[in-house]
C-alpha positions, 0 to 999 in steps of 0.5 A: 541680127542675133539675140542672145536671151539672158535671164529675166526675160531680157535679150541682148541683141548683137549684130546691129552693131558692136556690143561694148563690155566695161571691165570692172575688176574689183581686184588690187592686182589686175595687170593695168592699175587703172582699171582697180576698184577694190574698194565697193564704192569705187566699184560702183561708181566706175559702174555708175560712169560705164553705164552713162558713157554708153557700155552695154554690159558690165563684166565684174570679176574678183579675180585677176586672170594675169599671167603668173597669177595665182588663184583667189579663195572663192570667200574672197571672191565673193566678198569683192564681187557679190555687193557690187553687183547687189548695188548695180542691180538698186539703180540700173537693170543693164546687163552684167556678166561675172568673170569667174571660174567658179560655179558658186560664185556665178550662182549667187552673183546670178541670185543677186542680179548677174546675167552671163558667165564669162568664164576664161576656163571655158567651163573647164575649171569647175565641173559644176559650172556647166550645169549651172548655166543651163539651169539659169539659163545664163549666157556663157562666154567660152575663152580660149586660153592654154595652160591656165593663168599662172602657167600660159605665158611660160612657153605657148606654142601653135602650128597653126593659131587661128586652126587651133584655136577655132578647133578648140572654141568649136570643142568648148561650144559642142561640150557646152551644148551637150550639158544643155547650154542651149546654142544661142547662149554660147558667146566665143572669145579667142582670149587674146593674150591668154597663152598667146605669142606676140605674133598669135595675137596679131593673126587671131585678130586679122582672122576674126572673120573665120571666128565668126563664121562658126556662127557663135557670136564672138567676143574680143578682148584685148584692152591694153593688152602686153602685144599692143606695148609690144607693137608701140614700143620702140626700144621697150614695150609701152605700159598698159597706161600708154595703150590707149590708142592701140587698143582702140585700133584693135576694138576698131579692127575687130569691130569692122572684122564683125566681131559682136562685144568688144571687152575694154577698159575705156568705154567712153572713148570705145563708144566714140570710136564705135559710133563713128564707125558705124556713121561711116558704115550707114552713111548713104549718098550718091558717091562722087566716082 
């Protein structure tokens, strides 16, 4: 079982079984408006609910990462995310990554209780970031993404997906650890639907195995993701509010493909799923063959 150390002389063990990361977006324009807590009360009370559902972090950002969006003012960012961390931190010590591209933001989200960075980047975007993470020691989580969220749907092309992107996340990780990032703070994320055809999507996640066999433990994120409506639908893709249950076949999927952290919206139903699935992994018996 891997333990990735995070600060405060805290681990977070992943192996055992599937880590769950609630998604928290304190943004008025993320891509399923179910998931919207602009507002800070809302906010920590989605936090509040995660954490008795069973989530094993939160994943807070200010920022939506959706295709065609553009980026927001670091201020703003800021103003949405810092207090909800601030507040998290009075009543629960559970782990909380903070999506951003922002150096400045994750340092002070760290002086006000964050974890891991989960940066869709890759610490590309910001060239301070980087140095940042080795210097708190914080966890980072290296997403795969082509083009950047404004521009990555407008024409992604690969020869060889799963190739590419397990080339470039082994990249991401060496550039990482030269900066001083030590190995086991190095968390991997195919970013699903991030620069993605229909069709990668759905090859990246049969071959999750190759993923984790790079030895980094591996993040999916597919929460009601475009390619789940893309499946679903029959005439027209389903919206994000009808992708429930093809999200949890995903999570499930990339549970069973030894994914380490599934990233989702619904942790009250990801968390039955997990469970049973690992009941049925457990389960001990003479068989009847």
């Amino acid at each position: 079982m891997l333990q990735i150390p995070i600060p405060r002389h805290r681990r977070l063990p992943v192996g055992e079984r599937t880590l769950i990361m609630g998604i928290i977006n304190a943004t008025p324009d993320s891509f399923y408006a179910g998931s919207r807590r602009a507002a800070e009360g809302a906010a920590v009370a989605a936090a509040r609910q995660m954490i008795g559902e069973g989530a094993d972090i939160l994943d807070i950002g200010g920022e939506s990462t959706r295709p065609g969006s553009d980026p927001v003012p670091l201020a703003r960012e800021l103003e949405r995310v810092l207090p909800i961390i601030s507040a998290i931190r009075e009543f629960s010590d559970i782990p909380i990554s903070v999506d951003t591209r922002k150096a400045e933001l994750a340092r002070k989200a760290f002086a006000s209780g964050a974890d891991i960075i989960n940066d869709v980047s890759a610490l590309r975007d910001d060239p301070d970031m980087a140095a940042l993470a080795a210097e708190t020691g914080m966890p980072v989580v290296l997403m795969h993404m082509q083009g950047t969220p404004k521009s990555m749907q407008l024409d992604p092309y690969y020869k060889d997906p799963v190739a590419e992107v397990r080339e470039q996340l082994l990249e991401f990780a060496g550039t990482a650890e030269r900066a001083g990032i030590n190995r086991d703070r190095i968390i991997l994320d195919p970013g699903i639907g991030f620069g993605k055809r229909h069709s990668d999507n759905l090859v990246l996640l049969r071959h999750v195995p190759q993923l984790v066999a790079t030895g980094y433990p591996v993040l999916v994120g597919a929460s009601r993701k475009g390619f789940i409506g893309r499946v679903l639908g029959n005439d027209r893709p389903r919206p994000p509010e009808g992708r429930l249950a093809g999200s949890l076949a995903v999570h499930a999927y990339a549970a069973l493909s030894g994914a380490h952290i599934v990233r989702v919206h619904d942790v009250a139903d990801t968390v039955d799923v997990m469970r049973m699935l690992d009941a049925i992994r457990h389960a001990e018996g003479a068989s009847s063959g």
